[in-house]
C-alpha positions as CSV (number, residue, x, y, z in Angstrom):
1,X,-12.2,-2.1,-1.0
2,X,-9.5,-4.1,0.7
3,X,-11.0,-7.3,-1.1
4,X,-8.7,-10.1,-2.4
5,X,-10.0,-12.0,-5.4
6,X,-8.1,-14.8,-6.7
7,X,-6.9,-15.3,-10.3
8,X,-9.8,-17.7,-11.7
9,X,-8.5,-20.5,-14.0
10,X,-9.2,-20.0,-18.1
11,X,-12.4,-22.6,-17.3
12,X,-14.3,-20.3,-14.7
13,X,-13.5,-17.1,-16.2
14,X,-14.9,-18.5,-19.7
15,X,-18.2,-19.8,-17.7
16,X,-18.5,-17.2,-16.0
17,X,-18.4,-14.6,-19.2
18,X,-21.0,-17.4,-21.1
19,X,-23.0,-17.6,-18.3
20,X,-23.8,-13.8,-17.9
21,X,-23.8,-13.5,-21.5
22,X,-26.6,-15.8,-22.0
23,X,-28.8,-14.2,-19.0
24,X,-28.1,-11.1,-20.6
25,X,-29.1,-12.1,-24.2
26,X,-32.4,-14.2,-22.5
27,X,-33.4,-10.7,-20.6
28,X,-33.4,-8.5,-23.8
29,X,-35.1,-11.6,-25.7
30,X,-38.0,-12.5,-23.6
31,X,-38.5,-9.9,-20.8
32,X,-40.3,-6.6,-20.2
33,X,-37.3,-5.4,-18.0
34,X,-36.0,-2.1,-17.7
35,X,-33.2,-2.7,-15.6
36,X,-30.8,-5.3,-14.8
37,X,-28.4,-6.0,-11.8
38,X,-25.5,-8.3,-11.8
39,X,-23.5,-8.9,-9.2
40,X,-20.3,-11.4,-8.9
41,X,-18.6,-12.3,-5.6
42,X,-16.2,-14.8,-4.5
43,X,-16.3,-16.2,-0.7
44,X,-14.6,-20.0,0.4
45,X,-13.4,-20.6,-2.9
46,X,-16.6,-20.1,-4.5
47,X,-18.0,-17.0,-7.6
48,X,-21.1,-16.7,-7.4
49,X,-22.8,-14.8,-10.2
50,X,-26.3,-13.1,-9.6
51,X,-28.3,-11.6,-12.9
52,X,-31.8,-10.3,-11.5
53,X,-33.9,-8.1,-14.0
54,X,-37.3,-6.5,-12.8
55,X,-39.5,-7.5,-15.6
56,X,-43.1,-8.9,-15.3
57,X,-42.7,-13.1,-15.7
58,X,-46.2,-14.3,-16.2
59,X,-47.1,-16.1,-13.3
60,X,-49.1,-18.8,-14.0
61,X,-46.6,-19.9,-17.0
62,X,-44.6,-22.5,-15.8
63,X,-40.6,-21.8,-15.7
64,X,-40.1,-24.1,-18.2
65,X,-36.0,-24.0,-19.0
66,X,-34.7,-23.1,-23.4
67,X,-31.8,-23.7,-24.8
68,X,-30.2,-20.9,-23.1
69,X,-31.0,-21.8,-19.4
70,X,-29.8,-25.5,-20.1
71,X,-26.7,-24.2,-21.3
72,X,-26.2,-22.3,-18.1
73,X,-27.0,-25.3,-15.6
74,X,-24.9,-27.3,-17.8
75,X,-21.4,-25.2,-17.5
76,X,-22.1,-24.3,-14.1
77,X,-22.4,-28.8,-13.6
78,X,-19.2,-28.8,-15.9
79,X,-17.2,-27.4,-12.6
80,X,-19.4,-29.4,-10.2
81,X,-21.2,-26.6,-9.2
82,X,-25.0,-25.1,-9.8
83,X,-26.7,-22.4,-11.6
84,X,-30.5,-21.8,-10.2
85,X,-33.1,-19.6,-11.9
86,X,-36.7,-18.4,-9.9
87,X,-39.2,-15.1,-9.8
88,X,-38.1,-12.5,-7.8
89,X,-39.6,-10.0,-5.8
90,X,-40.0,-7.4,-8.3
91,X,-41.9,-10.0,-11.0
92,X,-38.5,-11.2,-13.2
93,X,-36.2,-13.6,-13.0
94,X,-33.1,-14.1,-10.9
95,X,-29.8,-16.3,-11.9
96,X,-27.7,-17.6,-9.3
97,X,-24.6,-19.4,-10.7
98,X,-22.3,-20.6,-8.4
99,X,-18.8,-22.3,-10.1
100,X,-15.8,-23.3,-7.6
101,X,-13.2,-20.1,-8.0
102,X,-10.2,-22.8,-8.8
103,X,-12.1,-24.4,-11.3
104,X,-12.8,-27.4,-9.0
105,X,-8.9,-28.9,-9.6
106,X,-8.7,-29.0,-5.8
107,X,-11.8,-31.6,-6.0
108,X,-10.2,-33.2,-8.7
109,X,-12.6,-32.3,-11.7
């Protein structure tokens, strides 16, 4: 309510939708989770994405990144930013994907 949120280029947009897409297809895949929150928010020219899910990660198996994971740190790197994965509080996993909101053009990338 009484937010702004810029117009994100064709490149973030694009990661963005891949990005959640992927941590949605990973939680139906390979988690017990019954619920799933996503939230996106954009602050000094940055989205951040957040996918937590309240599943039951075993935890003494390592978190040991697939294909889908890689695919998310790599587009997040893409922009020059970062996309995190680690347990959360309730037992799942959390993604935290952070890409620059003008698809880093002002850093020249």
């Amino acid at each position: 309510m009484g937010e702004t949120v810029s117009n994100w280029s064709k490149q973030v947009s694009v990661a963005l939708y891949r990005i959640l897409q992927e941590g949605l297809s990973n939680v139906l895949r390979h988690s017990t989770a019954t619920e799933v929150k996503v939230k996106v928010t954009e602050q000094d020219n940055q989205v951040t994405l957040w996918l937590s899910d309240n599943g039951e990660y075993d935890k003494e198996r390592q978190l040991i990144p697939g294909f889908g994971i890689k695919g998310m740190i790599t587009r997040s790197r893409e922009l020059g930013e970062t996309c995190e994965y680690s347990r959360n509080e309730c037992g799942g996993l959390t993604v935290m994907a952070v890409l620059p909101a003008d698809g880093g053009e002002k850093n020249g990338r």
